[in-house]
Gaussian input, Z-matrix of N, CA and C with variables (Angstrom, degrees):
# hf/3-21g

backbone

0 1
 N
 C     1     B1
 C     2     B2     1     A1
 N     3     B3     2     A2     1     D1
 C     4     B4     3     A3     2     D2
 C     5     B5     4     A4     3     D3
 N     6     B6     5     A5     4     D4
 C     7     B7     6     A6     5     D5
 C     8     B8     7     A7     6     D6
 N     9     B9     8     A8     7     D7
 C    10    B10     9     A9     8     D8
 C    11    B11    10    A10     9     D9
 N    12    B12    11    A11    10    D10
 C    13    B13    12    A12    11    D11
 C    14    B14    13    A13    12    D12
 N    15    B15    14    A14    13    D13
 C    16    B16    15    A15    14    D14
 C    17    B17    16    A16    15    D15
 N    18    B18    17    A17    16    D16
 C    19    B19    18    A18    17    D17
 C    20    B20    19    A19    18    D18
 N    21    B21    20    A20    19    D19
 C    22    B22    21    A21    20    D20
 C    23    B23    22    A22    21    D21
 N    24    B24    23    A23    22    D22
 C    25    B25    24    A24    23    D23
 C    26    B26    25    A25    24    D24
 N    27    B27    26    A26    25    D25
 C    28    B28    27    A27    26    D26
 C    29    B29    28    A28    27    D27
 N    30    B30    29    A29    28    D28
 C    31    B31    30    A30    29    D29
 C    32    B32    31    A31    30    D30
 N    33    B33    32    A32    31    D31
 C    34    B34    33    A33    32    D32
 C    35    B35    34    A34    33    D33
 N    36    B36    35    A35    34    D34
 C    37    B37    36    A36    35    D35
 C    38    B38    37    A37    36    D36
 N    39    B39    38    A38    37    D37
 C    40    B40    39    A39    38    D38
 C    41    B41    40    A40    39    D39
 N    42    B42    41    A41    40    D40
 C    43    B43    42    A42    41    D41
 C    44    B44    43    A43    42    D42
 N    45    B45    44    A44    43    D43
 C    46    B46    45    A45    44    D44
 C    47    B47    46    A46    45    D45
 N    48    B48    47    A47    46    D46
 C    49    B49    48    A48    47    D47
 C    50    B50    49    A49    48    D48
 N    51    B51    50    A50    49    D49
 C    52    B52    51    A51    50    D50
 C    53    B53    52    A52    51    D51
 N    54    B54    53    A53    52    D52
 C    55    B55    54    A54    53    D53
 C    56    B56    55    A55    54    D54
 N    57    B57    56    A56    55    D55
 C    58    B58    57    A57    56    D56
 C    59    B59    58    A58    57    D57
 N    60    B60    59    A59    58    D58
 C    61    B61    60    A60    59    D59
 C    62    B62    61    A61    60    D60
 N    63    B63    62    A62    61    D61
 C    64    B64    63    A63    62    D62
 C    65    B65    64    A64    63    D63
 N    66    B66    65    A65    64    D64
 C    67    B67    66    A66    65    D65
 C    68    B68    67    A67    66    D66
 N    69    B69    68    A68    67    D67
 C    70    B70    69    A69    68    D68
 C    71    B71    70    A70    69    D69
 N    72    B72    71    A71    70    D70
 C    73    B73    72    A72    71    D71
 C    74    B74    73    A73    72    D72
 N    75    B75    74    A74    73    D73
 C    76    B76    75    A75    74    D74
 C    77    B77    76    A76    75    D75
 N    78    B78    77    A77    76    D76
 C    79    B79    78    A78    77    D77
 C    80    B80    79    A79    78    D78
 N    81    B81    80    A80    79    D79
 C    82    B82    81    A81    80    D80
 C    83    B83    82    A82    81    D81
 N    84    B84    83    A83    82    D82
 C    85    B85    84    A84    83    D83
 C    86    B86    85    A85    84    D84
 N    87    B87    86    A86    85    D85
 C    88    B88    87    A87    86    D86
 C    89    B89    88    A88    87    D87
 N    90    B90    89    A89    88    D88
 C    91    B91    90    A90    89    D89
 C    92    B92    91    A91    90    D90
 N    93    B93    92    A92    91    D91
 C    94    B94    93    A93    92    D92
 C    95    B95    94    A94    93    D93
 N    96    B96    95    A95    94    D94
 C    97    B97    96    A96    95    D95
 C    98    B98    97    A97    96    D96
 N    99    B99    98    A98    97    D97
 C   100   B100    99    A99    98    D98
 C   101   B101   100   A100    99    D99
 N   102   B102   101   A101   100   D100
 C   103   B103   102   A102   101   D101
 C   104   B104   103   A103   102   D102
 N   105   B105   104   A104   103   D103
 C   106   B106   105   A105   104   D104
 C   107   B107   106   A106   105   D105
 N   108   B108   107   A107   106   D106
 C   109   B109   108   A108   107   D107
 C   110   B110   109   A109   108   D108
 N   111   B111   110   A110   109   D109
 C   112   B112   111   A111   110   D110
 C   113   B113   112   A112   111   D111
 N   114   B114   113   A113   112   D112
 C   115   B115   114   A114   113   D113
 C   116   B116   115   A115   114   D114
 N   117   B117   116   A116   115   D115
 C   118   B118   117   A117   116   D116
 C   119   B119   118   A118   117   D117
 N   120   B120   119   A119   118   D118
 C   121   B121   120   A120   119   D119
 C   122   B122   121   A121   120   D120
 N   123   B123   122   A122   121   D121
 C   124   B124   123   A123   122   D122
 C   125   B125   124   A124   123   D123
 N   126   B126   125   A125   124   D124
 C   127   B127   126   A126   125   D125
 C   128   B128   127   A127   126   D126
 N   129   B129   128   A128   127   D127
 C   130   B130   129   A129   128   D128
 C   131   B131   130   A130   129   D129
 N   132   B132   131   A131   130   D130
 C   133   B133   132   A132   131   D131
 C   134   B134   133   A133   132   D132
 N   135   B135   134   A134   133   D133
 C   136   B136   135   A135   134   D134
 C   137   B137   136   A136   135   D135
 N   138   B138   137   A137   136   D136
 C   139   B139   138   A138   137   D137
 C   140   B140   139   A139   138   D138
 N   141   B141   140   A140   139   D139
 C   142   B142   141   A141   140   D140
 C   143   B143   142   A142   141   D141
 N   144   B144   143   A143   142   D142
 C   145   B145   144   A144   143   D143
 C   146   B146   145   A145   144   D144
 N   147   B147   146   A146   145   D145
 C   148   B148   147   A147   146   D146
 C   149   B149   148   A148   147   D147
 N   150   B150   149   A149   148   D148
 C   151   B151   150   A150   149   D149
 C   152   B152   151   A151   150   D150
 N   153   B153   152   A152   151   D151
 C   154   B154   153   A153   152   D152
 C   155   B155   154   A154   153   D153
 N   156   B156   155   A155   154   D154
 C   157   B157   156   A156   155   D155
 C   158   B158   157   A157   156   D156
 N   159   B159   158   A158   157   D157
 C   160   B160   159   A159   158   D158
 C   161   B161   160   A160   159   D159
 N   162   B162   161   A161   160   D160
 C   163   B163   162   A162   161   D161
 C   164   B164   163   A163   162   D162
 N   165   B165   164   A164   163   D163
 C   166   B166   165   A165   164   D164
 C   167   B167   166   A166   165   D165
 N   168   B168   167   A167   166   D166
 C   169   B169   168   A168   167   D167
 C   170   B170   169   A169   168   D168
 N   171   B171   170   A170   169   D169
 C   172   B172   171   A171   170   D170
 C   173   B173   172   A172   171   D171
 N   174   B174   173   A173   172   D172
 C   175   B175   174   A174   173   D173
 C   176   B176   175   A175   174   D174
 N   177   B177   176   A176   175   D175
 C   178   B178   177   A177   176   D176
 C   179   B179   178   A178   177   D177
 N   180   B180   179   A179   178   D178
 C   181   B181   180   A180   179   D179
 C   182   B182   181   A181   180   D180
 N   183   B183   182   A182   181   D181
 C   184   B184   183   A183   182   D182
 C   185   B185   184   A184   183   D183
 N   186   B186   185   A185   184   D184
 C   187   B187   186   A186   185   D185
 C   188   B188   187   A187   186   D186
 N   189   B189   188   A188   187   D187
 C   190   B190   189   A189   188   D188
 C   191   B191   190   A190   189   D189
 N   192   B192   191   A191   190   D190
 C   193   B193   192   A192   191   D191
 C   194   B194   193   A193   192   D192
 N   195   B195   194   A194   193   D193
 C   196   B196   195   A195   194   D194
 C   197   B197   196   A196   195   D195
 N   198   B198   197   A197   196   D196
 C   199   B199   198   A198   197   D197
 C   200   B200   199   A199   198   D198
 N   201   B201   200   A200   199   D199
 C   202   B202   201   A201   200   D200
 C   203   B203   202   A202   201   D201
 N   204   B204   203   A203   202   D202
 C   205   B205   204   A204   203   D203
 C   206   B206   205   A205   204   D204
 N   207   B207   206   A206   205   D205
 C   208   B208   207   A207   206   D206
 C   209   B209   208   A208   207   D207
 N   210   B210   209   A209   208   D208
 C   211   B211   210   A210   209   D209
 C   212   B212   211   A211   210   D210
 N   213   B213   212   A212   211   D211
 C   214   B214   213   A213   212   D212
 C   215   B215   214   A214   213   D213
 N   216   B216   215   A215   214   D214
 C   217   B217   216   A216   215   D215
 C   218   B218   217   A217   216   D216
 N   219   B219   218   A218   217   D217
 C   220   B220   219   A219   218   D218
 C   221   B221   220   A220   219   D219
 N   222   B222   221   A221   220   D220
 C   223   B223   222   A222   221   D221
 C   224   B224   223   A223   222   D222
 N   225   B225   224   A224   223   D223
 C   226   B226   225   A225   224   D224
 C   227   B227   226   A226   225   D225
 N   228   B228   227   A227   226   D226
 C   229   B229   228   A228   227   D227
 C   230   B230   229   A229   228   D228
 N   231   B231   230   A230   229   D229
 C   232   B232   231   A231   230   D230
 C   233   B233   232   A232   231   D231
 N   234   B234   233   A233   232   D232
 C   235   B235   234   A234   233   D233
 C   236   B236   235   A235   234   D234
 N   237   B237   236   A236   235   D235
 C   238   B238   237   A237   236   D236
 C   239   B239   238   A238   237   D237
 N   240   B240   239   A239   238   D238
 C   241   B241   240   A240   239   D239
 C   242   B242   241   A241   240   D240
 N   243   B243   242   A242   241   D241
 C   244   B244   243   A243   242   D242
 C   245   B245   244   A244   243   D243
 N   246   B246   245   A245   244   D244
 C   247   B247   246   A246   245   D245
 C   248   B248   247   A247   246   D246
 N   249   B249   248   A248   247   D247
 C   250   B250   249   A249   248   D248
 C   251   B251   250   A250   249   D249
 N   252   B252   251   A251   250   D250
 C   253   B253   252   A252   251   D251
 C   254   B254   253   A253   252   D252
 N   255   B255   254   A254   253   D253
 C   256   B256   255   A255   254   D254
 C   257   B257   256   A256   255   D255
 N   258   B258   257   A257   256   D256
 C   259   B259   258   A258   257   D257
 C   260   B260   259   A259   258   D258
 N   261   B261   260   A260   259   D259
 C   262   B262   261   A261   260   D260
 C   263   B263   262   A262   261   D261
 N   264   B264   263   A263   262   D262
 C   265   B265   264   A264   263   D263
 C   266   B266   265   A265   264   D264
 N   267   B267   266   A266   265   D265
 C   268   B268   267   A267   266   D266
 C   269   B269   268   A268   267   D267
 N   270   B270   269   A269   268   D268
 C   271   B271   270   A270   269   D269
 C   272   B272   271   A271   270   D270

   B1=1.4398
   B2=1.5315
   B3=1.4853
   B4=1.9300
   B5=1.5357
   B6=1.3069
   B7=1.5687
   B8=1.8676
   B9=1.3477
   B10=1.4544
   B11=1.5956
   B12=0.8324
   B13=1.9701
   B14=1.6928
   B15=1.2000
   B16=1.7566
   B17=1.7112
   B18=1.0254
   B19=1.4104
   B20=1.9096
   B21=1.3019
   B22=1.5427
   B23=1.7058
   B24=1.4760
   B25=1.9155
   B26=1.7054
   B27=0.9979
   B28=1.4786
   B29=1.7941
   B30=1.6390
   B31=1.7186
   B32=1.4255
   B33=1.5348
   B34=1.5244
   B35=1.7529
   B36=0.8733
   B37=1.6113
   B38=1.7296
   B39=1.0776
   B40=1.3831
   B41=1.6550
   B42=1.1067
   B43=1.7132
   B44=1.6285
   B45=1.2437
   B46=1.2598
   B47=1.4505
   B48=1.2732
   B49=1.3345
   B50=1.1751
   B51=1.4293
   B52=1.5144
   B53=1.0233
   B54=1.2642
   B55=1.8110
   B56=1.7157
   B57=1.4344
   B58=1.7971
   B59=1.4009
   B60=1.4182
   B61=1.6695
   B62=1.5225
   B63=1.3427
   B64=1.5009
   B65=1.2372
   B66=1.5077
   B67=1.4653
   B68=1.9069
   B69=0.9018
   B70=1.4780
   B71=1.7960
   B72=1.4832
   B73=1.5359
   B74=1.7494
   B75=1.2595
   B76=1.4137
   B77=1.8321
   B78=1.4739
   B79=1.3657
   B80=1.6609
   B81=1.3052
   B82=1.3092
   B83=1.7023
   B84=1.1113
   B85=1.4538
   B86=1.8138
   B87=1.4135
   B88=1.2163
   B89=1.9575
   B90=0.8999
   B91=1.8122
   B92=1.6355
   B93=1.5198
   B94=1.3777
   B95=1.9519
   B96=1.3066
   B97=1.4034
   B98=2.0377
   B99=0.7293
   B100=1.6850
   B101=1.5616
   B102=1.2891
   B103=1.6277
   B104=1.5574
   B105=1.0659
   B106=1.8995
   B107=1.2682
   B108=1.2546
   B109=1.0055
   B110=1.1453
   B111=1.5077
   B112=1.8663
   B113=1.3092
   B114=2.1959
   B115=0.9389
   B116=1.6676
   B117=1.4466
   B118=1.7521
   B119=1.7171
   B120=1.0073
   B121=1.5399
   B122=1.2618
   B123=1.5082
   B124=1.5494
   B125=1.9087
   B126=1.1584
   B127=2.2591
   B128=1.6510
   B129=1.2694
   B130=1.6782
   B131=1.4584
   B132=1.5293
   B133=1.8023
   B134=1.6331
   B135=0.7234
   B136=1.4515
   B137=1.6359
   B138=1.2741
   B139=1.4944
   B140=1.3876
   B141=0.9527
   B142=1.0352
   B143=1.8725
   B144=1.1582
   B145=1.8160
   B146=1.7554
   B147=1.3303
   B148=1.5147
   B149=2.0470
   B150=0.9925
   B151=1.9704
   B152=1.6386
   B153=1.1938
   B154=1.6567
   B155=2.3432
   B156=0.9818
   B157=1.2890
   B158=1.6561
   B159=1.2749
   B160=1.1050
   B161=1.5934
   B162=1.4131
   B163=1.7565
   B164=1.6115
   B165=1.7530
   B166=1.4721
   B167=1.3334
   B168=1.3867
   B169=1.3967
   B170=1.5820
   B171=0.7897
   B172=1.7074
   B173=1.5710
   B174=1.8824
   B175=1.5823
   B176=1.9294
   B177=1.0931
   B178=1.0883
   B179=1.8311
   B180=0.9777
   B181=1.5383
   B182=1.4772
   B183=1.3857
   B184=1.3410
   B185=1.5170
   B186=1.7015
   B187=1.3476
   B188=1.3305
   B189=1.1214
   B190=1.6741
   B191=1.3407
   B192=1.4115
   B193=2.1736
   B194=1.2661
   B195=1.8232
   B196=1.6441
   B197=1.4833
   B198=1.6362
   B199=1.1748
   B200=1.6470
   B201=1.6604
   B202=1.4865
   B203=1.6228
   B204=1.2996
   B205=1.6655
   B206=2.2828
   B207=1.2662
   B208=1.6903
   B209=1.4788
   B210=1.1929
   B211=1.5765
   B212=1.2268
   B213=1.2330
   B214=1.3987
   B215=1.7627
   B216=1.2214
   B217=1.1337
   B218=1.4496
   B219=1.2346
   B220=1.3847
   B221=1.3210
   B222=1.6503
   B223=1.5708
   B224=2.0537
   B225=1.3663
   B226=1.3947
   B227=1.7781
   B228=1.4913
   B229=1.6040
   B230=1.3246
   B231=1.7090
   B232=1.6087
   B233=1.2654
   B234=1.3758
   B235=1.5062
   B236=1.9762
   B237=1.1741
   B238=1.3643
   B239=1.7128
   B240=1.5204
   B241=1.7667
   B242=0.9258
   B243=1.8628
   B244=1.3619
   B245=1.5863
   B246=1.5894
   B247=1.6561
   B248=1.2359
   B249=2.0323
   B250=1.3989
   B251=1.4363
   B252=1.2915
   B253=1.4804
   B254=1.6559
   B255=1.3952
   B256=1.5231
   B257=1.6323
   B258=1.4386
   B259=1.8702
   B260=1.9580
   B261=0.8989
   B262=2.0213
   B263=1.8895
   B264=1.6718
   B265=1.4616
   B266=1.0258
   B267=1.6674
   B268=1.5964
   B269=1.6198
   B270=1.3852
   B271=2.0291
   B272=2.0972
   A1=110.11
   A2=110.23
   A3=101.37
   A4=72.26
   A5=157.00
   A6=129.96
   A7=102.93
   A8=111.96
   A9=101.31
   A10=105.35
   A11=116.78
   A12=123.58
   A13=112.95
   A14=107.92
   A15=108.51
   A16=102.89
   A17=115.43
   A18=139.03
   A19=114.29
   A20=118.34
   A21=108.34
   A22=97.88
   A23=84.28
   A24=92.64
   A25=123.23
   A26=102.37
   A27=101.04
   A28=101.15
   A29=86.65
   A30=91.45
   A31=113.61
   A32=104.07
   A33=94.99
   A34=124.83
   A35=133.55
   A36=150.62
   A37=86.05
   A38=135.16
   A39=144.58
   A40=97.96
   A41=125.68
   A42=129.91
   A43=121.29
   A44=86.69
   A45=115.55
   A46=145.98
   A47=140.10
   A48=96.25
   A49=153.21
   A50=99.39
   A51=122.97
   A52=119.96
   A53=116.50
   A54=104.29
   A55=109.51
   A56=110.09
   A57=103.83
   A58=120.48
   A59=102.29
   A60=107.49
   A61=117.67
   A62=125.26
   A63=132.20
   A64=116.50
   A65=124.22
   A66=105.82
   A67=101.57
   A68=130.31
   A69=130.47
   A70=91.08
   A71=127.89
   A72=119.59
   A73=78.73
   A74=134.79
   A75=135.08
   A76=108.30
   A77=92.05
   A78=101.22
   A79=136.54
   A80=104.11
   A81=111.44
   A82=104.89
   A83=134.47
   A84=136.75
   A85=120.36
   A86=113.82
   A87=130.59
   A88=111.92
   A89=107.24
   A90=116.12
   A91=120.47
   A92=89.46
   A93=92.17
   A94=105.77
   A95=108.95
   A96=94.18
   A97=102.59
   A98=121.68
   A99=128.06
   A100=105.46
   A101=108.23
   A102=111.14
   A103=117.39
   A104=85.75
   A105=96.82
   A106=120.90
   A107=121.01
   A108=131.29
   A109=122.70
   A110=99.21
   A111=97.16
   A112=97.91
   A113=130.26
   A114=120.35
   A115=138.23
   A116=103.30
   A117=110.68
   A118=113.07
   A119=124.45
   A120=117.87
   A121=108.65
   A122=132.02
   A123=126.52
   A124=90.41
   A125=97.39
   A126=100.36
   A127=102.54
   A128=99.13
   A129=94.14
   A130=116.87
   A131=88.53
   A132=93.48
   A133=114.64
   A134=105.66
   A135=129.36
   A136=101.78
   A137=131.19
   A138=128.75
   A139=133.13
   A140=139.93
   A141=140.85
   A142=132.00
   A143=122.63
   A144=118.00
   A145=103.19
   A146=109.36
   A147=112.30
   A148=97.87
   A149=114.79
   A150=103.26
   A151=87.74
   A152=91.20
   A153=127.95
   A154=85.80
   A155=115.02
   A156=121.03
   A157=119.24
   A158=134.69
   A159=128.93
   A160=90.79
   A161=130.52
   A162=139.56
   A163=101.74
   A164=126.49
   A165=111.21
   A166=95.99
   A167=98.59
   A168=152.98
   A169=112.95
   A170=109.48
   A171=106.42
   A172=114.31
   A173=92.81
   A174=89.47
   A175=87.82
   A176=108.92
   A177=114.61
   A178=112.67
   A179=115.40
   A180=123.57
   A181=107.96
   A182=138.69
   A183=151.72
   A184=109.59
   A185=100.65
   A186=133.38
   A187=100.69
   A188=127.34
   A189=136.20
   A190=84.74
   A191=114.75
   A192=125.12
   A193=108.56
   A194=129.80
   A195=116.30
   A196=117.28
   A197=96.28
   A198=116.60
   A199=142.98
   A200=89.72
   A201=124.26
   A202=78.29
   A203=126.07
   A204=139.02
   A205=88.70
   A206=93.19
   A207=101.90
   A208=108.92
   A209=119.13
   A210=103.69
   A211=116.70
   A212=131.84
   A213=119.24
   A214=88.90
   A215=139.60
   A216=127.57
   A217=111.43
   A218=125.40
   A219=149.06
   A220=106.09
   A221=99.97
   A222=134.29
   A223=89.05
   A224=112.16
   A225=128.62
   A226=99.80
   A227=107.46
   A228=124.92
   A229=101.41
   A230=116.82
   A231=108.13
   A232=114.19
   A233=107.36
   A234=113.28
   A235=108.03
   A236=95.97
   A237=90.19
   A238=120.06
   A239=87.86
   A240=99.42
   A241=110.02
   A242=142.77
   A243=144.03
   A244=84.38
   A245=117.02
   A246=118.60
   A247=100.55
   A248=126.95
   A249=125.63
   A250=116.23
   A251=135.18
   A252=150.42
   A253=112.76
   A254=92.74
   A255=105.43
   A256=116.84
   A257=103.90
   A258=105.54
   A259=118.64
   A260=87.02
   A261=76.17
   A262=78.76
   A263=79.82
   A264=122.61
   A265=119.89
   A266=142.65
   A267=110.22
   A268=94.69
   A269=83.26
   A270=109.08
   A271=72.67
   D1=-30.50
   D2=-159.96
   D3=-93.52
   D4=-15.87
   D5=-169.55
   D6=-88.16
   D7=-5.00
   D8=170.39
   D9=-107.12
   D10=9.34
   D11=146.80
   D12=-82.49
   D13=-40.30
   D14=-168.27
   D15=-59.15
   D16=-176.43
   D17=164.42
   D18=-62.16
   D19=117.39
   D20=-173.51
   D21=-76.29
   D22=175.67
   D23=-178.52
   D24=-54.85
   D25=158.20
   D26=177.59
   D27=-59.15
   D28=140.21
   D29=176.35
   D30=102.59
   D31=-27.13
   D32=-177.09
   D33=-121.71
   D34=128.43
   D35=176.48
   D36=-26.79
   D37=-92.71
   D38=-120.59
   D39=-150.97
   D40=155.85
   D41=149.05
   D42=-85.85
   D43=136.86
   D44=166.85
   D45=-66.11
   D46=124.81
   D47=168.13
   D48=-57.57
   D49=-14.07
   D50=153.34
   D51=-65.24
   D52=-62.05
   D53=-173.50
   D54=-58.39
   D55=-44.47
   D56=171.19
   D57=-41.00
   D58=-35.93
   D59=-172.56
   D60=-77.71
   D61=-39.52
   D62=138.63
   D63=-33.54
   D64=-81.32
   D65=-169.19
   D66=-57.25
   D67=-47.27
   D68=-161.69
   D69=-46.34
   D70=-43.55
   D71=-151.94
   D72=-85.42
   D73=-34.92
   D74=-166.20
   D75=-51.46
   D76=-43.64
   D77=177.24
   D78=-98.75
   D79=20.67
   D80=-159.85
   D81=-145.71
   D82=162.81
   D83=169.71
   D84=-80.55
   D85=14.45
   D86=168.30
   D87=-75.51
   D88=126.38
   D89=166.10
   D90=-50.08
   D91=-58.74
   D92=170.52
   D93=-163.59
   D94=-174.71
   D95=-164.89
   D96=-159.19
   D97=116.94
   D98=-159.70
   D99=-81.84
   D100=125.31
   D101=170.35
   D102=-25.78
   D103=-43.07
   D104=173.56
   D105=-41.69
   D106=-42.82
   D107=-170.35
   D108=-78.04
   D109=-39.30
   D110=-170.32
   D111=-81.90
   D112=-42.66
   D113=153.73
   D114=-3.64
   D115=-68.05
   D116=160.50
   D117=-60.69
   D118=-41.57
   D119=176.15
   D120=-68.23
   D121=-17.86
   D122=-159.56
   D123=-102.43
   D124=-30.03
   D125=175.84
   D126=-72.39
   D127=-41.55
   D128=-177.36
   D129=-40.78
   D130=-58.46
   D131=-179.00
   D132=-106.03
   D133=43.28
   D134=166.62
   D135=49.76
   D136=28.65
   D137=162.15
   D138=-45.11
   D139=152.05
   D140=174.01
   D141=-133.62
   D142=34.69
   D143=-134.32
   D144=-64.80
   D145=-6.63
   D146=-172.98
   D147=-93.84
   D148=-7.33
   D149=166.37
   D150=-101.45
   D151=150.16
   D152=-169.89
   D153=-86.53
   D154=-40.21
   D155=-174.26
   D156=-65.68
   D157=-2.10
   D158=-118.96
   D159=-117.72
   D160=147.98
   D161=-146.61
   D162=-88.47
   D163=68.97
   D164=165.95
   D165=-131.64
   D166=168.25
   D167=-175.64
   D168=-81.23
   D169=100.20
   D170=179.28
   D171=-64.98
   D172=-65.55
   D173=174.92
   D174=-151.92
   D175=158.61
   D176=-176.65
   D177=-105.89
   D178=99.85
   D179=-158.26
   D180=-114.62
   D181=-165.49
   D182=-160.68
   D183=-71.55
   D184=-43.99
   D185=-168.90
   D186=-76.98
   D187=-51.26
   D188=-160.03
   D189=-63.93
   D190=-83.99
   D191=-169.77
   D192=-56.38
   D193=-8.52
   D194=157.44
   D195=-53.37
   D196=-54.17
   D197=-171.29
   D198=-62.40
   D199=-28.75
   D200=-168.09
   D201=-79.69
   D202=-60.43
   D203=-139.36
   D204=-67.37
   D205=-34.89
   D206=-176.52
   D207=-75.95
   D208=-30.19
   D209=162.58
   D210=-98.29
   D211=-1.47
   D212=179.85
   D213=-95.82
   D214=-14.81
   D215=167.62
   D216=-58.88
   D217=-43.21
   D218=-150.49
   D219=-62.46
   D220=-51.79
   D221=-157.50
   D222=-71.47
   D223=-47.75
   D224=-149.31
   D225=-67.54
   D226=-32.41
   D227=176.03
   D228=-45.02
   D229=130.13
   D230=157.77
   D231=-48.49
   D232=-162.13
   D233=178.60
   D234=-100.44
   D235=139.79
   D236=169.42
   D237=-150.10
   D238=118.71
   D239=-158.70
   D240=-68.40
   D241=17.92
   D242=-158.26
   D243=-125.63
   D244=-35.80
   D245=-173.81
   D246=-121.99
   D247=71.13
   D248=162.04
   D249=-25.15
   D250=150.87
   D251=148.41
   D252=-94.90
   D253=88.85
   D254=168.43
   D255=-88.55
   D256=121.13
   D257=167.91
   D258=-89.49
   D259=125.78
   D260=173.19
   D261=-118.55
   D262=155.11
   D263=174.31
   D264=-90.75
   D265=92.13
   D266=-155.28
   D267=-106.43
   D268=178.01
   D269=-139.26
   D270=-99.51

């Protein structure tokens, strides 16, 4: 799953289900392994590596867990109807 978040091989736009399925047999004790397959593993968890939009993590660094730690603080605040909690979606 985290190698169809990473960066695809040199040379190529995006991964494949092919190319996932190659590196996947590259790294594993499998012979070989059918688009199909990883296909069903990529619906399971709802992946996507072919939308440009799609929810990963590059690397998780100092900056990332400052930041993460500031909205989950945010989230942790009761509610207070004098200071709404507005979310925007950014484009």
């Amino acid at each position: 799953m985290a190698m169809s978040c990473a960066k695809p091989p040199a040379g190529c736009k995006r991964w494949t289900l092919t190319l996932l399925a190659d590196a996947m047999v590259k790294l594993t004790d499998h012979d070989r392994l059918s688009g199909e397959t990883v296909r069903r593993r990529l619906a399971e968890n709802d992946l996507k590596p072919w939308r440009r939009d799609m929810w990963c993590i590059p690397r998780v660094d100092g900056e990332y867990v400052a930041r993460m730690e500031d909205v989950l603080d945010l989230y942790a605040e009761a509610p207070d109807p004098e200071r709404p909690l507005v979310c925007s979606h950014g484009d």
